[in-house]
N, C-alpha and C positions, 0 to 999 in steps of 0.2 A: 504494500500500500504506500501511496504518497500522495503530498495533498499539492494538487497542481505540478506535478514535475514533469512537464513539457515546454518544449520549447513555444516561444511567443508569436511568429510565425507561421501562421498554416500551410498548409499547400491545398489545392482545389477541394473540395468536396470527394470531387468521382475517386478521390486516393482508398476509400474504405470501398469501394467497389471492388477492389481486387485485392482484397484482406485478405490472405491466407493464415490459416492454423496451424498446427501443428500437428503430423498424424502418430507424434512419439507423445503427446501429450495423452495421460490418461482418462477414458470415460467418465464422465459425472456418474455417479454413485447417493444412493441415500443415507445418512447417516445422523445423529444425534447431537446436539448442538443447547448449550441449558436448557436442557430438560425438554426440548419438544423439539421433532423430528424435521430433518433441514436436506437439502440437494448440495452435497458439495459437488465442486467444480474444479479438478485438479490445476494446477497451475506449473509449466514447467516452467523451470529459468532456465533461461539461456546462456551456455557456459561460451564464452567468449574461444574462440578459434587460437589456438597458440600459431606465430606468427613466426616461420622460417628465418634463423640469420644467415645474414650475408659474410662471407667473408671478410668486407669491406668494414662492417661494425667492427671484428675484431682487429684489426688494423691501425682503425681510428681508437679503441682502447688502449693500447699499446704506446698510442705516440701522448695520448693525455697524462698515461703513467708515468715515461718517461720524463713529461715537462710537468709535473703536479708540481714543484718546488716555483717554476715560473709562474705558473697558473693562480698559487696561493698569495704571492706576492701584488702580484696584478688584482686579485680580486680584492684585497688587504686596502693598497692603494686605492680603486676605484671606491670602495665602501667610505671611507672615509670623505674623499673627494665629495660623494654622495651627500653625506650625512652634513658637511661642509655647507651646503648649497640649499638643503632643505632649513637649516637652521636661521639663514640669512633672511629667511619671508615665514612670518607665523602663518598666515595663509595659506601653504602652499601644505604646511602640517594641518592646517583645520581640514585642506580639500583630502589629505591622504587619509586621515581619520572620518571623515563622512564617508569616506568610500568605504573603508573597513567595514563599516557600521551596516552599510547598506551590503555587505558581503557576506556577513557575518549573519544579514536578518533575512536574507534569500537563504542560506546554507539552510538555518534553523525551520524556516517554513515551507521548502519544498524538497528536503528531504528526511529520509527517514534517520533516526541516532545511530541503529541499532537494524544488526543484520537479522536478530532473532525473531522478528515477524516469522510468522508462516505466510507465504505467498499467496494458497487456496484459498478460491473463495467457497460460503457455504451461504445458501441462498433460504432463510425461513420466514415462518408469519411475522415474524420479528423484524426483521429487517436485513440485508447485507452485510455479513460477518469478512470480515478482513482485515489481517493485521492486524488484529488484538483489537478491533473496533466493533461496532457494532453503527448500522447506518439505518435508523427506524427509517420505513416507506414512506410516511409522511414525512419528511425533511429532505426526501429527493422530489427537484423539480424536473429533472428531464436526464436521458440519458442522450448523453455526449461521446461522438464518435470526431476522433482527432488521426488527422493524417497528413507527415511531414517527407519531403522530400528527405531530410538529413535532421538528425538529433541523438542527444544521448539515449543508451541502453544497456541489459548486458549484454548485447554481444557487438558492442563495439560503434561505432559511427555507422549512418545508413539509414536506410528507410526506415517510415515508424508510422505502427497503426494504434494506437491508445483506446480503449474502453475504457469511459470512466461515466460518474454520475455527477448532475451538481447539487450540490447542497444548500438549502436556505437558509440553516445557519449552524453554525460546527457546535455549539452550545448542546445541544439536543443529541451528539452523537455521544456513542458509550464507548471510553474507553481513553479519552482525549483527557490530559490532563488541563486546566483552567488556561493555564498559559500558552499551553499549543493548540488549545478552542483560539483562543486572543488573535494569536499569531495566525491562523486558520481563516478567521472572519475578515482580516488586513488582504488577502486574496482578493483579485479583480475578478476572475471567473469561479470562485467556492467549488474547486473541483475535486472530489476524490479519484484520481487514478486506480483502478482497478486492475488493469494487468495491459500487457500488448498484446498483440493479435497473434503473435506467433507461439505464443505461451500456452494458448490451449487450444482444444481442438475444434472448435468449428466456432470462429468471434462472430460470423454472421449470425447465429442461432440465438446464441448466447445474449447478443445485443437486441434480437428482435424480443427473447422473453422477457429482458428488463423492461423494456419499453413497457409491454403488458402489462408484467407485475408491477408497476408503475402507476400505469393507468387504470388497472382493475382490482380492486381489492379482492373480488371474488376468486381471483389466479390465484393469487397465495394460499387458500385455503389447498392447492393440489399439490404444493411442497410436502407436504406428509407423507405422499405415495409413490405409487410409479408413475403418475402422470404428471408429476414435480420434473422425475427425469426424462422424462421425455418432451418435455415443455423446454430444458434448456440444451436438451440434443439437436432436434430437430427445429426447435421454434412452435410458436403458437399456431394453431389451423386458421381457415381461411373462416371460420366464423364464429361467434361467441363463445366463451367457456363459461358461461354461468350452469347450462347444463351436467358442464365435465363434471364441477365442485359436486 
């Protein structure tokens, strides 16, 4: 989970038209969630590709070795030179320290502390379970489908497909402690990122039952069953579920 960690740039709309999944990601499955019964939604992460060296790398190591006594010197000199020049203009320190600040309050609010999340999400009458959260139905306004040419991920720079939901206000989510609600509500778009597209196995699906459960209260009652799991396998049918409940 994270709260808005996309890049600020979209790319067209038609980008989540051609969302692919993953087919190593696992089935959604039913399973138990405090106390009453939820559709988790596996979630892989994507292990980043280890990236062949060149001979070339270890060459250029060799000669930094070599010159680290010059290197240390140089950099000795230029830091101070630095430090020289920043001390000359308070200004120039108030601009370095706002920027800190504003570095330091994007770190804290659009990502997570802490790798310990679980990834999966688990989908009950409750709400959106992720990340140690809980996201009651009523506190999502709509789900949001995001697709960029190039952005952060795990597995490196490159296309990105985003499911996520937004939220009307982080207050109301469980799980958030006061100051990361705070820091949460400061968000322009109040978005919980849910996972990327290539993390599970079919986001088209996935994204059309949110929508549902979103829009239909009567959907959620079919997370207790097999038609929870089938609702975010395949997607909702082409007509009402009030019957299905």
């Amino acid at each position: 989970m994270a709260i808005e960690w996309v890049p600020r740039s979209p790319a067209r709309e038609r980008a989540w038209r051609v969302a692919e999944g993953s087919p190593l990601a696992a089935v959604p499955e039913g399973v138990e969630v405090e106390g009453t019964r939820a559709v988790r939604v596996p979630v892989k992460g994507i292990v980043p590709q280890r990236r062949q060296r060149s001979g070339l790398g270890g060459w250029v190591g060799l000669v930094l070795l070599v010159n680290v006594g010059h290197l240390l010197t140089a950099a000795r000199s230029a830091s101070v030179t630095l430090w020289a020049a920043l001390t000359a203009s308070w200004w120039v320190l108030a601009v370095v320290l706002a920027l800190a600040l504003v570095l330091a309050y994007r770190f804290l609010r659009l990502r997570p502390l802490t790798g310990r999340d679980q990834p999966d999400l688990a989908l009950s009458a409750l709400g959106i379970h992720t990340g140690g959260l809980v996201v009651p139905w009523t506190s999502v306004d709509r789900v949001v489908r995001v697709g960029f040419a190039a952005g952060p991920g795990r597995g490196g720079p490159g296309a990105r497909r985003f499911l996520a939901v937004r939220v009307d206000d982080f207050v109301n989510v469980r799980g958030l402690t006061p100051f990361r609600a705070g820091l949460a509500n400061l968000t322009r778009r109040h978005l919980v990122v849910l996972c990327e597209s290539r993390e599970i196995r079919d986001p088209t699906a996935l994204s059309l039952a949110l929508e549902e459960l979103v829009a239909n209260p009567v959907a959620r009652e079919l997370l207790s069953g097999h038609e929870g799991i089938r609702l975010v396998t395949v997607g909702p049918p082409p007509g009402p579920l009030a019957n299905a409940a």
